[in-house]
C-alpha positions as CSV (number, residue, x, y, z in Angstrom):
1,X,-2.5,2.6,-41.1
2,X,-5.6,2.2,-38.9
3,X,-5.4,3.3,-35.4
4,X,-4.6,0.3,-32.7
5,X,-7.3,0.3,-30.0
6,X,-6.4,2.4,-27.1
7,X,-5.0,1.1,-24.2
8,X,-6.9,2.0,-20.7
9,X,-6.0,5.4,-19.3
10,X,-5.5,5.7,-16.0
11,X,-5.6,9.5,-14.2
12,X,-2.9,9.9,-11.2
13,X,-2.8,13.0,-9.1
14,X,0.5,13.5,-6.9
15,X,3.9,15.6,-6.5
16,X,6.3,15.2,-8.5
17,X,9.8,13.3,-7.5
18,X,12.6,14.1,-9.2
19,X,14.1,10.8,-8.3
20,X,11.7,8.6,-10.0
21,X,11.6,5.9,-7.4
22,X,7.5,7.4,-5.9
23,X,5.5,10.4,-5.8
24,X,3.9,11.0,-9.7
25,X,6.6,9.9,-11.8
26,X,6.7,6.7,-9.9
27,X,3.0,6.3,-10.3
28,X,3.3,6.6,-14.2
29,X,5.9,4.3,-14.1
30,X,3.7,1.8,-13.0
31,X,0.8,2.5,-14.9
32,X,3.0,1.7,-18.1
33,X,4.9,-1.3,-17.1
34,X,1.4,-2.8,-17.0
35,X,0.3,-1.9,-20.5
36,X,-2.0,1.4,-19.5
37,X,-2.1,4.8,-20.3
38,X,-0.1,7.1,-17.6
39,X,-2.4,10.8,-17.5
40,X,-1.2,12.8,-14.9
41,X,-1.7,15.9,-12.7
42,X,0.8,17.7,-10.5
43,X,0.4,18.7,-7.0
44,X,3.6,20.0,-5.8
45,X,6.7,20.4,-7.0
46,X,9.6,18.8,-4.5
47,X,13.5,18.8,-4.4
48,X,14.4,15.7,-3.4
49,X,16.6,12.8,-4.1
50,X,17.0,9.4,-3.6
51,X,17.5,9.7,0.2
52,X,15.2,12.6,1.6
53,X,12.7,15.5,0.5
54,X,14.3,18.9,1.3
55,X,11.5,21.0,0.0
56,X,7.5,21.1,-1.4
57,X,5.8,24.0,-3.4
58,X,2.3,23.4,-4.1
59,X,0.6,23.9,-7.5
60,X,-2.4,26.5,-7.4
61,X,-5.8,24.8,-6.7
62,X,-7.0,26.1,-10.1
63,X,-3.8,24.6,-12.1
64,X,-4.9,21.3,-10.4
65,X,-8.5,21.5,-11.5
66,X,-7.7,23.4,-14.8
67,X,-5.0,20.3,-15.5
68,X,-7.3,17.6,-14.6
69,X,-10.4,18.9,-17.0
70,X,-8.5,19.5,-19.4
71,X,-7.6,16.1,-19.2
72,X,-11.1,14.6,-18.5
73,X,-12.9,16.8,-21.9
74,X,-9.9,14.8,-24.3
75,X,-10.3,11.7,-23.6
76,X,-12.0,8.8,-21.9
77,X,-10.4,8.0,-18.3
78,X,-11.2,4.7,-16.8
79,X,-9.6,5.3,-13.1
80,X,-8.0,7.6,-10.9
81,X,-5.2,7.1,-8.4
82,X,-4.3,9.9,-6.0
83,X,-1.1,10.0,-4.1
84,X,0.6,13.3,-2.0
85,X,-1.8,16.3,-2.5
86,X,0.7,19.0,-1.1
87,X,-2.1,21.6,0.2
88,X,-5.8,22.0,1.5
89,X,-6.4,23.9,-1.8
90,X,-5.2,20.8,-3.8
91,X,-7.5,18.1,-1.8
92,X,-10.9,20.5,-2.3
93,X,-9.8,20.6,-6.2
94,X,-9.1,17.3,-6.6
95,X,-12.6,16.1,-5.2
96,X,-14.5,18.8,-7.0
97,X,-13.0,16.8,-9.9
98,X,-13.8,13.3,-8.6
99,X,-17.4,14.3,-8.0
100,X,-18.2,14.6,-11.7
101,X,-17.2,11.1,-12.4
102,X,-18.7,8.9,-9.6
103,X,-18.5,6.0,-11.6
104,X,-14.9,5.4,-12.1
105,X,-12.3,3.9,-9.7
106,X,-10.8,6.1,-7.0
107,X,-7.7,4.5,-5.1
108,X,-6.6,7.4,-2.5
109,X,-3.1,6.8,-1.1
110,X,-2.2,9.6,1.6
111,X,1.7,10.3,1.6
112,X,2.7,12.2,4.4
113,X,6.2,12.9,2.5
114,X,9.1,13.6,4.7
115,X,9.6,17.5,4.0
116,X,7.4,20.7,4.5
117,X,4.7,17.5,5.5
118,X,1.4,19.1,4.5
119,X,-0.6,16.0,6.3
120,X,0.6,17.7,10.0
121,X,-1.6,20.2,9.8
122,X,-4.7,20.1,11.3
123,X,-6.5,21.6,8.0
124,X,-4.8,19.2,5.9
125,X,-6.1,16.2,7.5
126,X,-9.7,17.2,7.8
127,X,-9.4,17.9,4.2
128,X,-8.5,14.3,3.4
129,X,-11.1,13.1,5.5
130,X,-13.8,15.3,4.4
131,X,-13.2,15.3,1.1
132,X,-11.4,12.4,-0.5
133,X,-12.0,9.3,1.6
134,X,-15.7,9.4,0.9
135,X,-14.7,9.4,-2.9
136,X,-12.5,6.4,-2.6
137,X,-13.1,3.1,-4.0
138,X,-9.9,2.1,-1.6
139,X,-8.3,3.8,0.3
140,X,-4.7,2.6,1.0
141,X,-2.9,3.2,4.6
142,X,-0.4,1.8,6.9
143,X,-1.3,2.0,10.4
144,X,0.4,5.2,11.5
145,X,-1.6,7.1,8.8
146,X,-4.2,5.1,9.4
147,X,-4.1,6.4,13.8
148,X,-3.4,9.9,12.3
149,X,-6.2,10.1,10.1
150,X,-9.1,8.8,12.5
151,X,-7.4,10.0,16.1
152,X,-6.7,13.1,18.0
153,X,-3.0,13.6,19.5
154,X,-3.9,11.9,22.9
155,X,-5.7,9.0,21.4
156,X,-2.5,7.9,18.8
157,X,-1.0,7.5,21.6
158,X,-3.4,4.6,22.8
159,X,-1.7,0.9,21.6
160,X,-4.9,-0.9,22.5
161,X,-6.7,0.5,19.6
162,X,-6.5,-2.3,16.7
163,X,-5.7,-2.0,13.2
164,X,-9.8,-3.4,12.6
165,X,-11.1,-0.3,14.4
166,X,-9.2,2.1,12.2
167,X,-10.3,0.2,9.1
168,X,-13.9,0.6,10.6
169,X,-13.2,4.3,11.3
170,X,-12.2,4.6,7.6
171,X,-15.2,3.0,6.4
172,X,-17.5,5.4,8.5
173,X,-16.1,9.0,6.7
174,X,-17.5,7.4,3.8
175,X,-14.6,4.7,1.9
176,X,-16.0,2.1,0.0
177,X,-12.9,-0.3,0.8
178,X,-9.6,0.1,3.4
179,X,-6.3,-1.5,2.3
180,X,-4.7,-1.9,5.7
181,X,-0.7,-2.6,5.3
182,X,1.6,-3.9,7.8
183,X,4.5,-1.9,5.8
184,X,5.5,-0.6,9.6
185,X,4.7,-3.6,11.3
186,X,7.3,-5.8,13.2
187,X,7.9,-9.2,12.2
188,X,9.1,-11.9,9.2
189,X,5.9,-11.5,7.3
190,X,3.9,-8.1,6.0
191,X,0.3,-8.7,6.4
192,X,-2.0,-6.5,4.7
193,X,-5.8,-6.5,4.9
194,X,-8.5,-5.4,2.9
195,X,-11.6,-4.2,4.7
196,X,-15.2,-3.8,3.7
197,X,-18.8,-2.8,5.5
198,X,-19.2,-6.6,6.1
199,X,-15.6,-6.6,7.5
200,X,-12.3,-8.2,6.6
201,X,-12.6,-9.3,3.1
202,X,-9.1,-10.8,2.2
203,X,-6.0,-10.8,4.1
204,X,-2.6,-11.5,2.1
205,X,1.0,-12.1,3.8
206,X,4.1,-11.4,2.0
207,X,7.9,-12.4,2.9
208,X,9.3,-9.5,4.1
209,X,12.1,-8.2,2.2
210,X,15.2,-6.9,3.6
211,X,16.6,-3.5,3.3
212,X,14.2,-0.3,2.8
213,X,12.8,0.8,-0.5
214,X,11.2,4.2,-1.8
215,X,8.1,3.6,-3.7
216,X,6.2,0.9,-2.6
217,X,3.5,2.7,-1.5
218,X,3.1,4.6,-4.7
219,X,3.7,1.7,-6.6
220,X,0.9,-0.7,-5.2
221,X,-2.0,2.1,-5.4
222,X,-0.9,2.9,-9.0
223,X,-1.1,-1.0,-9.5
224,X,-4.3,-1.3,-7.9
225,X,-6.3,1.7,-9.8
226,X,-4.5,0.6,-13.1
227,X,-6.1,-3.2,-12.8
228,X,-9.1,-1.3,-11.9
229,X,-9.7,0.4,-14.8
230,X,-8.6,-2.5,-16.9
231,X,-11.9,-4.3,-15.3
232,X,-10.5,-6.7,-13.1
233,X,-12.9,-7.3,-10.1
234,X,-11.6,-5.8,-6.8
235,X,-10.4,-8.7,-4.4
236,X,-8.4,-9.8,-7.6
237,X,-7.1,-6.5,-8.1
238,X,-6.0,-6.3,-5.0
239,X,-3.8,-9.9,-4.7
240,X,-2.0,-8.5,-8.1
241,X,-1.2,-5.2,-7.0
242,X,0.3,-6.5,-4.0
243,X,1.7,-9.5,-6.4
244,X,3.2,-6.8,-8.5
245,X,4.6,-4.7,-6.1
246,X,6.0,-7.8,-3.8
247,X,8.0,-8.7,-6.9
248,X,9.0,-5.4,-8.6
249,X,11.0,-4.9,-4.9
250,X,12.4,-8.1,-4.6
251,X,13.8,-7.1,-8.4
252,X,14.9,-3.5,-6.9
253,X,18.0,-1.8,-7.2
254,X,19.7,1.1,-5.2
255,X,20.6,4.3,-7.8
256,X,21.7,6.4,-5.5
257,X,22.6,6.9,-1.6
258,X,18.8,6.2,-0.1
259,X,17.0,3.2,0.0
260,X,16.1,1.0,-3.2
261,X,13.8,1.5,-6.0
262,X,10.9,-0.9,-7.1
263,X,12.2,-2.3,-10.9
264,X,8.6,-1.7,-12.3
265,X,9.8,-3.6,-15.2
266,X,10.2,-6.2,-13.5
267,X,9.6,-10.0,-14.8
268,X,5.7,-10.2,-13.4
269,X,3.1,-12.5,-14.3
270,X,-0.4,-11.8,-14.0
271,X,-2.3,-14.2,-11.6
């Protein structure tokens, strides 16, 4: 039987969650529901559940290269997507990585986890900066990662400073695009907001659903690189990531004693 044509692989980089609802297995979730190739690296290795993270190892910074190369050499990889990068060591692997393909999609998504929180250290951060946001096609942030990322401690505690000038802050260490989300945001609607050099280049507003959910994040970036590499152009990409993700929540259910999960299987259509 002659081989069927590959589908498009996408390359995700993260910590694992034993849950399933984010971190790398949620990612790969994603990246099969909508009909790509899940490749994946591991970062960390965390004990968690579906209500909290009580612990994160790191993988070695060589595993992380050594994993992703080996990877790279196989096969052809048409975008990358990087969530939770558990350790300094991790971040300066992972963009020695990037570096060699410049061409392909990057879509970064910081999580700052909620145990043994590698993104409060002072090392960690600059790392991210430094390293990956000037790789990144988009980089995706709420505005508390956003004001931790491009502030010092006295200045995230200013409330004058708008969601625009982080975005703009963004842009200068070197990323291409900024997804702003309102995911923390007060109010009946989440407004999210994708930034450019010439400024705001589409701004989407979703109902806001009730109840919390684990994985959102993880799920629109995986969304948004896996559209990528299937060569749809970027403001598109964007509305059906956020699409996707709006609807695999409102489709969520609750497995355990935390918050819901998105149904990545979810009844979507593509817009």
């Amino acid at each position: 039987m002659p081989n069927q044509p590959a589908p498009h692989a996408v390359l995700s980089f993260a910590v694992s969650d034993p849950s399933g609802g984010g971190g790398l297995q949620g990612g790969l979730l994603t990246i099969a529901a909508l009909g790509a190739h899940p490749l994946s690296v591991l970062t960390g290795i965390s004990v968690r559940d579906s209500v909290r993270s009580e612990g994160l190892q790191a993988t070695d910074g060589d595993w992380v290269a050594d994993q992703a190369r080996a990877l790279l050499e196989d096969m052809p990889v048409h975008a990358f997507v990087i969530g939770q990068l558990a350790s300094p060591e991790n971040a300066t692997e992972v963009a020695d990585v990037l570096t060699d393909y410049p061409d392909l999609p990057v879509v970064f998504a910081p999580d700052p986890g909620s145990a043994g929180d590698p993104l409060d250290e002072e090392e960690m951060l600059e790392a991210l900066c430094e390293l990956l946001v000037p790789q990144s096609t988009v980089l995706i942030a709420d505005g508390e990662l956003a004001r931790r990322l491009t502030s010092d401690e006295e200045e995230q505690q200013d409330s004058d400073i708008t969601s625009a000038e982080y975005a703009r802050r963004l842009l200068e260490f070197g990323a291409a695009q900024v997804l702003l989300t309102g995911a923390r945001e007060p109010g009946p609607q989440l407004v999210n907001s994708l930034y450019g050099s010439t400024g705001v280049l589409r701004t989407d507003a979703w109902e806001r659903l009730p109840g919390s959910f684990h994985g959102a994040g993880d799920t629109l970036a995986a969304a948004l690189a896996t559209f990528l590499a299937q060569g749809m152009e970027l403001s598109a990409a964007v509305y059906a990531a956020q699409s996707y993700t709006w609807q695999a929540l409102a489709q969520g259910w609750r497995p355990g004693m935390g918050p819901s999960f998105p149904n990545r299987f979810c009844a979507w259509s593509r817009p």
